[in-house]
C-alpha positions as CSV (number, residue, x, y, z in Angstrom):
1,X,8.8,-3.4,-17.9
2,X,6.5,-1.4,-15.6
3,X,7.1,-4.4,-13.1
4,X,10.9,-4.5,-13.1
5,X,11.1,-0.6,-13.0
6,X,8.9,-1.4,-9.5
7,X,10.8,-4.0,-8.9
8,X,7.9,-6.6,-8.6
9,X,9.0,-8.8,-11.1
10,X,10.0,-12.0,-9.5
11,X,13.3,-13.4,-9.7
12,X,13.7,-15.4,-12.2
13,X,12.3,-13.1,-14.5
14,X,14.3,-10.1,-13.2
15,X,17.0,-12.1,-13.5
16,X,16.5,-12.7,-17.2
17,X,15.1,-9.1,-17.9
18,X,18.5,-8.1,-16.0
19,X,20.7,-9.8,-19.1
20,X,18.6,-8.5,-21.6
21,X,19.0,-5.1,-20.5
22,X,22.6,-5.0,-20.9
23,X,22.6,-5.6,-24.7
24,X,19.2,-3.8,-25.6
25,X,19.8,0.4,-25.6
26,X,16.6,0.7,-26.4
27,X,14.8,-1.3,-23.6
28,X,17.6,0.7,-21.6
29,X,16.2,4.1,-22.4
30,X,12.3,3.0,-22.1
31,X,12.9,1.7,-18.6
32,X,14.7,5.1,-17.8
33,X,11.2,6.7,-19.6
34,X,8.9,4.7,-17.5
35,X,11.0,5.8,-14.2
36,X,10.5,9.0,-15.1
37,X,6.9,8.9,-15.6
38,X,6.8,6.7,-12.4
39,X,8.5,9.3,-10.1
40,X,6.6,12.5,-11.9
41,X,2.7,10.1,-11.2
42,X,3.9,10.2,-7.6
43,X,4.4,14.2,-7.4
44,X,0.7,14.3,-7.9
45,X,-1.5,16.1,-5.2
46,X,-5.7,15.3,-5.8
47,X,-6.0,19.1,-7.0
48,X,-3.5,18.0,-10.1
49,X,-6.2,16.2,-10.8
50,X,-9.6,17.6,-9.8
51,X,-10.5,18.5,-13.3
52,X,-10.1,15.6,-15.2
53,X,-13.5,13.3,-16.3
54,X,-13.8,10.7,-13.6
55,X,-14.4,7.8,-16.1
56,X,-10.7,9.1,-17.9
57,X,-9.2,8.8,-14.1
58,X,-10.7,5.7,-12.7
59,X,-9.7,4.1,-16.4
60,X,-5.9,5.2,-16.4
61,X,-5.9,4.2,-12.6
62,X,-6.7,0.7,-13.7
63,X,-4.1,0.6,-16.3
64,X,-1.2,2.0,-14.4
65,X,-2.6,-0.7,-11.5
66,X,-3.5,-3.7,-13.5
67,X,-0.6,-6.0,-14.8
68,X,-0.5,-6.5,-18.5
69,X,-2.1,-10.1,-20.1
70,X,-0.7,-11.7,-22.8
């Protein structure tokens, strides 16, 4: 999901998460969530987040960066 709310999902699978989409509400109203959460992350200034641990940072970097395995 975090790749099609990007839009770096490649086509075929776009295509397919596309379809799904219009018969799932509930995918619906995550994607709308993770948009939300996308466009807030990007408000950020470094003084947002000055105080938090560096190993807490550097680890949610890698998680909002790194695609998911399965």
């Amino acid at each position: 999901m975090p790749l099609y709310g990007a839009v770096f999902l490649p086509e075929p699978g776009a295509l397919g998460f596309d379809q799904h989409l219009e018969g799932c509400p509930g995918c619906r109203a995550a994607l709308a969530l993770w948009r939300s959460v996308a466009g807030l992350a990007g408000l950020l200034i470094a003084a947002d987040v000055a105080g938090v641990d560096p190993y807490v940072r550097e680890r949610f970097l890698a998680v909002l960066a790194a695609p998911r395995q399965r």
